[in-house]
C-alpha positions as CSV (number, residue, x, y, z in Angstrom):
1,X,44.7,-0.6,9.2
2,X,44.2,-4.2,10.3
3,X,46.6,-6.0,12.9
4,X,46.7,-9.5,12.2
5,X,47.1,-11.8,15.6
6,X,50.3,-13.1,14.3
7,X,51.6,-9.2,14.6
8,X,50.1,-8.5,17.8
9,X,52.2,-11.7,19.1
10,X,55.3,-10.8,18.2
11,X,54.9,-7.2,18.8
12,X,54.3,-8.7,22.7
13,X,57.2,-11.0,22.1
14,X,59.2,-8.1,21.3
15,X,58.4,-6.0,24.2
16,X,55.4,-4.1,23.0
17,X,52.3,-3.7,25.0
18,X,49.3,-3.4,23.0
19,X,46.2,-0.4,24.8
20,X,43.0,-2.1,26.0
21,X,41.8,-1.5,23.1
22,X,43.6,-4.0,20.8
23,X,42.1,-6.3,18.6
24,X,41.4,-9.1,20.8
25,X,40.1,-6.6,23.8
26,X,37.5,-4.6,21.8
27,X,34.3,-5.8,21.5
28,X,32.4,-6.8,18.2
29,X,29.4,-4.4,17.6
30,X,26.1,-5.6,16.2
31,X,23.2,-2.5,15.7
32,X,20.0,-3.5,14.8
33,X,17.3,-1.6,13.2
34,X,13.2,-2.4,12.9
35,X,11.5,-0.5,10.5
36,X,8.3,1.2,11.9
37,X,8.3,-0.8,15.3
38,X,6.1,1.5,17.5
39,X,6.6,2.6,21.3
40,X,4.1,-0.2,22.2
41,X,5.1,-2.8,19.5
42,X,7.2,-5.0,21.5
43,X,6.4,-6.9,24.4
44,X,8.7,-4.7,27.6
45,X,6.7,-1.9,26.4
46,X,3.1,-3.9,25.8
47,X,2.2,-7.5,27.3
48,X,-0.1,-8.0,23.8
49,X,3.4,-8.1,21.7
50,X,5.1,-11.7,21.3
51,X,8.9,-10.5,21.4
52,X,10.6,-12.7,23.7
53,X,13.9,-12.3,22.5
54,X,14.1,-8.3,22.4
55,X,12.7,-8.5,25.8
56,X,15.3,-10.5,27.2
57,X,18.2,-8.4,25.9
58,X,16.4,-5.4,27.1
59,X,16.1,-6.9,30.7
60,X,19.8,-8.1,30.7
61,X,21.3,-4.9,29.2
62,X,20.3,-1.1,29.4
63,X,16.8,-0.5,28.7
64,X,16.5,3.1,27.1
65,X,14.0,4.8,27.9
66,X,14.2,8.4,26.2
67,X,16.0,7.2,22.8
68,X,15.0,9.8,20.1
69,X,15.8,9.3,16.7
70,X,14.2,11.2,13.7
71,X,11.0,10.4,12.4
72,X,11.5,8.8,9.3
73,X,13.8,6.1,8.3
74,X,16.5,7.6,5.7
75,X,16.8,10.3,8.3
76,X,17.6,8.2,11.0
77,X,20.1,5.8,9.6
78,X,22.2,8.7,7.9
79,X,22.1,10.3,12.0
80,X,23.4,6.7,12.7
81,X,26.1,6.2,10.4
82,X,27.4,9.6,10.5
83,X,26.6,10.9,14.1
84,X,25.0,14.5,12.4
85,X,21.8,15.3,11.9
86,X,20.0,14.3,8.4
87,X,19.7,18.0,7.5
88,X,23.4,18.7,7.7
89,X,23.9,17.0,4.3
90,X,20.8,18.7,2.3
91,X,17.0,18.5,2.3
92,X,17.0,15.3,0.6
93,X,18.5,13.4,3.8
94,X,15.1,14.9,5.8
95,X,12.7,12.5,4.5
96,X,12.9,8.9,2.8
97,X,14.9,9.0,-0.3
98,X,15.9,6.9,-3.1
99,X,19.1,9.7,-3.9
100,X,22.9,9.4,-2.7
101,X,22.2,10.5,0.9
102,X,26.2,11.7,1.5
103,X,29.0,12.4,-0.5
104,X,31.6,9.7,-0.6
105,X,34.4,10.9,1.6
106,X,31.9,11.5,4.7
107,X,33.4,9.5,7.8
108,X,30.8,6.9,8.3
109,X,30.3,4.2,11.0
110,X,31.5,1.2,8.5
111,X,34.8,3.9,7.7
112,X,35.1,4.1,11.6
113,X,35.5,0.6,12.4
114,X,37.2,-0.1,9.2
115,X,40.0,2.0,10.4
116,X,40.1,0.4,13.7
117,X,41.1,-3.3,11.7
118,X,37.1,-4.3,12.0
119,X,35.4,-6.5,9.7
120,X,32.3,-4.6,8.5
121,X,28.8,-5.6,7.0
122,X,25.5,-4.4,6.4
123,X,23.1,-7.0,6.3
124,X,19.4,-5.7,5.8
125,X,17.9,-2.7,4.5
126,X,20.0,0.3,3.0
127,X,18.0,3.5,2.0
128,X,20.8,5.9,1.7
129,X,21.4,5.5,-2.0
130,X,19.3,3.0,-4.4
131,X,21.7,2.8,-7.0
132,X,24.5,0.4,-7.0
133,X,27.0,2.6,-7.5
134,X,25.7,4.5,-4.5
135,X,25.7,1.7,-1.9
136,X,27.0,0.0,1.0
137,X,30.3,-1.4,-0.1
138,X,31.3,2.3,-1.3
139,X,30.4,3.3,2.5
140,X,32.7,1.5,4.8
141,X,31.6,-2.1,4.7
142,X,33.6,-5.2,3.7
143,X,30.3,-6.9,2.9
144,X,26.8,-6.1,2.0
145,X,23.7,-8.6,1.4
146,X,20.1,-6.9,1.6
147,X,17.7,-4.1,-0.4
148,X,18.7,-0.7,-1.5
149,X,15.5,0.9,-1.1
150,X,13.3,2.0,1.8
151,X,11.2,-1.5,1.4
152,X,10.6,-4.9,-0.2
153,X,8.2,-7.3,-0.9
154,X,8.7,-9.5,1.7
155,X,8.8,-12.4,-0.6
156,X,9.6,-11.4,-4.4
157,X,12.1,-8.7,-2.8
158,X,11.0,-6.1,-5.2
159,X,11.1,-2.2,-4.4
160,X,7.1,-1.4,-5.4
161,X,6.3,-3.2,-8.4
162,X,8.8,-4.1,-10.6
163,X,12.1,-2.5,-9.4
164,X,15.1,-4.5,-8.3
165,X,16.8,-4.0,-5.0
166,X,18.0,-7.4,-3.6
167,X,21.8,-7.5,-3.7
168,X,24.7,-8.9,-2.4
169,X,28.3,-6.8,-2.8
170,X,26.0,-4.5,-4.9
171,X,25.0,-7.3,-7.4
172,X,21.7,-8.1,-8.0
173,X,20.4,-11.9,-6.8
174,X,17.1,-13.3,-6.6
175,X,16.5,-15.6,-3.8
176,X,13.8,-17.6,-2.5
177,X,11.9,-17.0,1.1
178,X,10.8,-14.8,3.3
179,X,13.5,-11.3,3.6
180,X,13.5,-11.3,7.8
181,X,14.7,-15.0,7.4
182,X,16.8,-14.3,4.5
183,X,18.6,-11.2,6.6
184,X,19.1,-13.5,9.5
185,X,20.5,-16.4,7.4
186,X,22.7,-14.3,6.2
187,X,24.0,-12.2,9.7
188,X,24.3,-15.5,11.0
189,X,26.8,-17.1,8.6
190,X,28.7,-14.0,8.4
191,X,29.3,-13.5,12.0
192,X,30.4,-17.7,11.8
193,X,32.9,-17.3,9.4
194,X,36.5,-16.9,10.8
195,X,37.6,-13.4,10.5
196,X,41.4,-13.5,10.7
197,X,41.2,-12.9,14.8
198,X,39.4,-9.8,13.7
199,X,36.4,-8.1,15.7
200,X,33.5,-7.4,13.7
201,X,30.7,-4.6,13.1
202,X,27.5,-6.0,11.7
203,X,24.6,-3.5,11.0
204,X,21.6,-5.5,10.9
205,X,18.7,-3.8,9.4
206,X,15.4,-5.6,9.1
207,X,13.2,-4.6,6.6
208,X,10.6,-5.3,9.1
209,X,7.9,-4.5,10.3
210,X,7.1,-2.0,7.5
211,X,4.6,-3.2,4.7
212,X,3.8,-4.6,3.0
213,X,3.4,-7.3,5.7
214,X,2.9,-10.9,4.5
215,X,3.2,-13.8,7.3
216,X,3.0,-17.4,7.5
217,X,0.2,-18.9,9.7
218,X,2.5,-19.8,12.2
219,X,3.9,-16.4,13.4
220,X,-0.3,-16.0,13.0
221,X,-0.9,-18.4,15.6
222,X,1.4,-16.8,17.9
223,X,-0.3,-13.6,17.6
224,X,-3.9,-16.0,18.4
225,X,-5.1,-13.9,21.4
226,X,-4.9,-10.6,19.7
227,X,-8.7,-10.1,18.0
228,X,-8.2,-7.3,15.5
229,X,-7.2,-9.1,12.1
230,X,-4.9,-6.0,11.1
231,X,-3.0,-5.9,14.1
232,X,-2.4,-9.4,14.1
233,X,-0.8,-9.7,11.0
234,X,1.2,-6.9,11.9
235,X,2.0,-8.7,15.7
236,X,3.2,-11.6,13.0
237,X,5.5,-9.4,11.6
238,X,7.2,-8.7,14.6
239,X,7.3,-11.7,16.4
240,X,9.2,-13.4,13.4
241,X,11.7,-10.4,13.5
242,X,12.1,-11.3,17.7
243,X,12.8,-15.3,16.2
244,X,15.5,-13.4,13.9
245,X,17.1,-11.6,16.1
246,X,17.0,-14.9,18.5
247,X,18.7,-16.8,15.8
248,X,21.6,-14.4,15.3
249,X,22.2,-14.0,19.2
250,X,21.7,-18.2,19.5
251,X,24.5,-18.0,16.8
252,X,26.7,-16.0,19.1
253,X,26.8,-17.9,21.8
254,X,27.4,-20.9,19.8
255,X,30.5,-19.4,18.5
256,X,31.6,-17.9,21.9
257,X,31.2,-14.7,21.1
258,X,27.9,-13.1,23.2
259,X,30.0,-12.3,26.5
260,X,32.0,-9.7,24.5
261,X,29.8,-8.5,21.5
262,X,27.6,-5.3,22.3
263,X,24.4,-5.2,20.7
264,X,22.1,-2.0,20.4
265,X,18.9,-2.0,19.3
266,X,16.2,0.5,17.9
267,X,13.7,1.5,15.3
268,X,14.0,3.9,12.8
269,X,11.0,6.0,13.6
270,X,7.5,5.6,15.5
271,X,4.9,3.1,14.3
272,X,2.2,4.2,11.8
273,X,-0.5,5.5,13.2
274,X,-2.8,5.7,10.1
275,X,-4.3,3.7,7.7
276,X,-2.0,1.9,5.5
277,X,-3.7,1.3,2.2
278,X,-2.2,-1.6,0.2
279,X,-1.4,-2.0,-3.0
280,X,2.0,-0.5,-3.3
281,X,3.1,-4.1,-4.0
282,X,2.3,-6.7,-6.0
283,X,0.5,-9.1,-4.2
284,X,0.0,-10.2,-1.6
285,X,0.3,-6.2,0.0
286,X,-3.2,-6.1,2.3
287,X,-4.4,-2.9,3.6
288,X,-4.1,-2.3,7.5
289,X,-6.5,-0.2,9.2
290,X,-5.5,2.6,11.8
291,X,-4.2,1.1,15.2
292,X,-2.3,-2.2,13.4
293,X,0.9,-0.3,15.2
294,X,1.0,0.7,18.2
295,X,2.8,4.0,20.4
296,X,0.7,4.3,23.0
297,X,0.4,6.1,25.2
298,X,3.1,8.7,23.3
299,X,1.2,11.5,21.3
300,X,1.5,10.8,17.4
301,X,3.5,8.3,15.0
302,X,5.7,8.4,12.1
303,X,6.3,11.6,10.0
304,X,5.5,13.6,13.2
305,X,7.8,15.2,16.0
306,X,5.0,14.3,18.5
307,X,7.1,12.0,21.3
308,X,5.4,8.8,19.4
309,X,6.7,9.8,16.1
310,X,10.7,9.9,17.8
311,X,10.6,8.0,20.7
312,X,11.0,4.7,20.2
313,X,12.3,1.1,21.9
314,X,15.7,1.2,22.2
315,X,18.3,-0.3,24.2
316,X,22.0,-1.6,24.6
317,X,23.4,-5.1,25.6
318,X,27.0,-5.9,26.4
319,X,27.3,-9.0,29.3
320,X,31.1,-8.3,29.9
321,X,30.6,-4.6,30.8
322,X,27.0,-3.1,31.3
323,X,24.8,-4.0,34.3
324,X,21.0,-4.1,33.9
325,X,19.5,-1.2,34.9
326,X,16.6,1.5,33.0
327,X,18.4,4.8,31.6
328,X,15.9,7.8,31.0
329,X,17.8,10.1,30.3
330,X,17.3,11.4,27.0
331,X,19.9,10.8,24.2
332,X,19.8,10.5,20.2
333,X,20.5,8.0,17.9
334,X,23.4,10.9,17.0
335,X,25.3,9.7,19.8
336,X,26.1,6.0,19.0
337,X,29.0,7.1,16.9
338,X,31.2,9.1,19.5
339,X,30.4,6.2,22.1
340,X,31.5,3.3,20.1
341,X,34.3,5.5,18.8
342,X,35.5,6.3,22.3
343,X,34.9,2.5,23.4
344,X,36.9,0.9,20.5
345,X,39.7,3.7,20.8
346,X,39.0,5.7,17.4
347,X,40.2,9.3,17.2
348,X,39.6,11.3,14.2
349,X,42.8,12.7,12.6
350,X,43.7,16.2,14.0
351,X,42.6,17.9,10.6
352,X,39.9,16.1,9.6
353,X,36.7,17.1,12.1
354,X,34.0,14.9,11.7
355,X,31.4,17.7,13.0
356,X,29.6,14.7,14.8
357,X,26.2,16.6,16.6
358,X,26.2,13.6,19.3
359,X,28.4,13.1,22.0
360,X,30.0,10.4,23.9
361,X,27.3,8.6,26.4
362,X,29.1,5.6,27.9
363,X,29.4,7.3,31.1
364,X,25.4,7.2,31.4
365,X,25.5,3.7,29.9
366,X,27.5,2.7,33.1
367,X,26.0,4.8,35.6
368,X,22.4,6.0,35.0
369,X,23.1,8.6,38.3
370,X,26.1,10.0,36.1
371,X,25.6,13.9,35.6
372,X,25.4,14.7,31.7
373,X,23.4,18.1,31.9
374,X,20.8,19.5,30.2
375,X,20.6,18.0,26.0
376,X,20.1,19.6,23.2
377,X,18.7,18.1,20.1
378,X,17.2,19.4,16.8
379,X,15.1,17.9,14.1
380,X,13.4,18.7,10.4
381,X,11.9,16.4,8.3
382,X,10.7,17.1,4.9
383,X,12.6,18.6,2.0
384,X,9.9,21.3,2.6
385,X,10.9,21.4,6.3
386,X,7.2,20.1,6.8
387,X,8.5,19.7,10.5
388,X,10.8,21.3,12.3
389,X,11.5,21.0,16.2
390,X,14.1,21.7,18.8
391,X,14.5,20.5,23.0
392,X,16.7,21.8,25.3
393,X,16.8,20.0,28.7
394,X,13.2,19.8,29.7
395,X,11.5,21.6,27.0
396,X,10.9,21.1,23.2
397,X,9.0,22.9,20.6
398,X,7.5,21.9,17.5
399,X,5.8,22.6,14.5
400,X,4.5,21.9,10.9
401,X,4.5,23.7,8.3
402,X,1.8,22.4,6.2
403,X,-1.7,23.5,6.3
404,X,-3.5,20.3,7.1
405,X,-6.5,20.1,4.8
406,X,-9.9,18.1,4.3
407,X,-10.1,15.1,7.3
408,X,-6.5,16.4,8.1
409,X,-7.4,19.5,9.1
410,X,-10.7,18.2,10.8
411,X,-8.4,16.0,12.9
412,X,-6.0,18.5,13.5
413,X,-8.3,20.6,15.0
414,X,-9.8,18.5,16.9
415,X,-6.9,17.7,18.5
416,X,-6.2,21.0,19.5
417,X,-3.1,21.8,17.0
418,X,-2.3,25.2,16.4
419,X,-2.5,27.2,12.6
420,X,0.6,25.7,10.6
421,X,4.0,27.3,11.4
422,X,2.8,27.8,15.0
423,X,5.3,26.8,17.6
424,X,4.0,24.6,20.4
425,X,6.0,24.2,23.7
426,X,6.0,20.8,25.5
427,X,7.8,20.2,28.6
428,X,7.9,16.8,28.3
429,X,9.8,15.2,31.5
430,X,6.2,17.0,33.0
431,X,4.2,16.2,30.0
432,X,5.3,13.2,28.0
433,X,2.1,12.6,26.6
434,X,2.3,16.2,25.3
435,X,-1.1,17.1,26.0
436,X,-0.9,20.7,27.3
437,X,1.0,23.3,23.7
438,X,2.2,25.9,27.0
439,X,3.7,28.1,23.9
440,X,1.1,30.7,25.5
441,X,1.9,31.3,28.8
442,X,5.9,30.4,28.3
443,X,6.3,32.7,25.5
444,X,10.1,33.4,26.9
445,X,11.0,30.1,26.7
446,X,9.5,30.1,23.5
447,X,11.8,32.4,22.8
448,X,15.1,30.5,23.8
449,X,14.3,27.6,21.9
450,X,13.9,29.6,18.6
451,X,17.3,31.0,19.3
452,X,19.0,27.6,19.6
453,X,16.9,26.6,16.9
454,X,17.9,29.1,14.7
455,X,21.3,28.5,15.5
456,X,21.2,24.7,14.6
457,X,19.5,25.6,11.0
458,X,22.7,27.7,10.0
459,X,25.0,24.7,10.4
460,X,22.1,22.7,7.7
461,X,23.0,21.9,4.0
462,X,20.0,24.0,2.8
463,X,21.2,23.2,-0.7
464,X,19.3,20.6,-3.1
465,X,21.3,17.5,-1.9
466,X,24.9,16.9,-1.2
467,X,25.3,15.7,-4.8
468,X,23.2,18.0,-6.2
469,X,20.4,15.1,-6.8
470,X,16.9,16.7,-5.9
471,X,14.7,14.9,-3.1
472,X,12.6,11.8,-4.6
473,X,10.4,9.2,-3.3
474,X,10.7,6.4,-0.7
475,X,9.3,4.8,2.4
């Protein structure tokens, strides 16, 4: 329920006294989310990236340094707005999807802030329902302006070749220019239009820096001292997302609203680390060779529960509360929900348990020497459960589930990976780079991680989907 200003006055004048977290005290919440931005495809992580912007608020905020989210983008942005993991709601939520990735009652982030009197929008890139009927406005959020699906052409704004998915409110527009200046266009005017002395949420999601990946020669030039064509292009990308993101801050402080307005930022998943092939798109959609993204030195990339394919840039930005300083402890993309819940003074209705898998991290935010002990987190992607992976404090296994075959399998072997369905144990506070599968000699903790793993897979929807729709393609 909203409280209008003019209520909150003359509840004061009448003796009330309003908790710190009224209206006017709480901060507005902006998350962002790149699409297939890599460990080592921004510039605090890799002096070859042009991202002056994200590097800034990364320097000035918290910089986080063991953010895992899953490894694919659907899965990752229903963790986000619903603090579970994907596979709570079905197999369908485990990879990219074009179904209805929840059921309509679930308590989302937009529904969260809603309740708290917020002014909600999702500017950017859905993927959690591609109908129209399935998105964003039905979700939580006042306002909606993006793409349904998992990617657009950057300039016709077309799923793959001919399908619509450029909306606002759920209505299909057409619109002229490039969709990472469109999206900040758009943040920007909605976060400078007057929102009856309301805070606001904005989820930003840029569609970049997924392909296809089509830049003007200027964000080329920028990009000048990197040699490899591919990579280039794809440093293009990202450096006009960093001007974006610029914008929509420079738009913030011109309407006095930075000192009080957290931002968090992360990708969805690690970079590619193959080949990308073209073609998906009408043109121009040019094929990138293997190495145009970047997660060095992490093992692995999107699709994978290597570190590279999970861990990604991350961090969190609030000037009126948060000191600069580097948090490694690990945490999940899970746990955004109960923080800005217990920040913003939500709490769920005594019958009505949310079931969030995250947990509340401000704490750590504050004080990076604040005790949180050992995590637990679990993963599976694929509607086949191609991967499936559980940590617990220092250790985490993995494993696929498909039998890699042809170059796959030549790779794979070479690489030292283990017959499919073979669990391989990391401990990767010792090993980040994952280089040593100790599944051999630690066969009892091994052992412990199955049981918590097994534990974590009876709590899954193991059903079709949560709508009964069966899993279908995406990005």
């Amino acid at each position: 329920m909203k409280l209008p200003t003019f209520l909150a006055s003359l509840l004061l004048a009448l003796g009330f006294h309003l908790s710190a977290t009224a209206a006017d005290q709480r901060p507005n919440v902006i998350v962002i989310v790149s699409d297939d931005q890599g460990w080592a495809d921004v510039g605090y992580h890799n002096p070859e990236m042009r991202t002056p912007n994200l590097d800034r608020l990364a320097k000035e905020g918290v910089e986080l340094d063991h953010h895992y989210v899953q490894p694919q983008c659907t899965p990752t942005r229903v963790a986000l707005m619903t603090a579970r993991y994907p596979s709570r709601f079905g197999p369908h939520c485990t990879q990219a999807s074009a179904d209805h990735a929840y059921p309509f009652e679930t308590l989302t982030m937009g529904k969260m802030f809603q309740s708290l009197g917020y002014d909600t929008a999702l500017i950017g890139k859905w993927h959690m329902g591609s109908k129209q009927e399935w998105g964003p406005n039905h979700h939580g959020f006042h306002y909606s302006y993006g793409c349904f699906d998992g990617a657009v052409g950057p300039l016709n704004h077309l799923y793959r070749k001919n399908a619509k998915s450029w909306h606002r409110n759920g209505e299909f527009i057409e619109e002229e220019g490039h969709a990472t200046d469109l999206i900040a266009r758009e943040a920007s005017q909605w976060i400078s239009r007057k929102h009856d002395g309301n805070p606001f949420f904005l989820y930003l999601a840029f569609t970049a820096v997924h392909t296809p990946v089509v830049e003007e020669q200027k964000w080329l030039d920028a990009n000048a001292h990197i040699s490899d064509p591919d990579r280039r292009l794809f440093a293009a990308s990202a450096t006009h997302m960093d001007s974006a993101i610029g914008e929509v801050v420079a738009t913030l402080e011109k309407q006095k609203l930075r000192e009080n307005t957290l931002i968090i930022f992360t990708s969805d998943n690690g970079g590619i680390h193959k080949a990308y092939k073209g073609s998906n798109y009408p043109e121009p959609d040019p094929s990138l060779a293997a190495g145009f993204s970047s997660n060095a030195p992490l093992r692995g990339g999107k699709g994978e529960m290597y570190e590279g394919g999970m861990r990604v840039p991350a961090f969190i930005n609030w000037p009126a509360k948060l000191k600069p300083h580097k948090l490694s402890t690990p945490m999940h993309v899970v746990d955004w929900m109960p923080t800005l819940a217990a920040l913003t003074g939500y709490k769920p209705a005594a019958d009505a348990d949310p079931k969030w898998d995250g947990q509340n991290i401000f704490a750590l935010l504050e004080d990076p020497a604040a005790s949180s002990g050992p995590r637990e987190f679990y993963w599976v992607w694929g509607a086949g459960r191609f991967w499936e992976g559980q940590r617990h404090g220092d250790w985490k296994i993995i494993r696929e589930n498909r039998k890699p075959k042809g170059k796959a399998a030549q790779e794979a072997a070479a690489a030292g990976a283990p017959p499919a369905s073979t669990w391989m144990l990391f401990n990767v506070a010792e090993d980040p780079l994952e280089k040593t599968d100790l599944a051999a000699a630690k066969t009892e903790i091994v052992a412990d991680l199955v049981s918590r793993f097994e534990a974590q897979k009876q709590k899954d929807n193991l059903k079709p989907g949560s709508d009964g729709a069966k899993p279908s393609g995406g990005e």
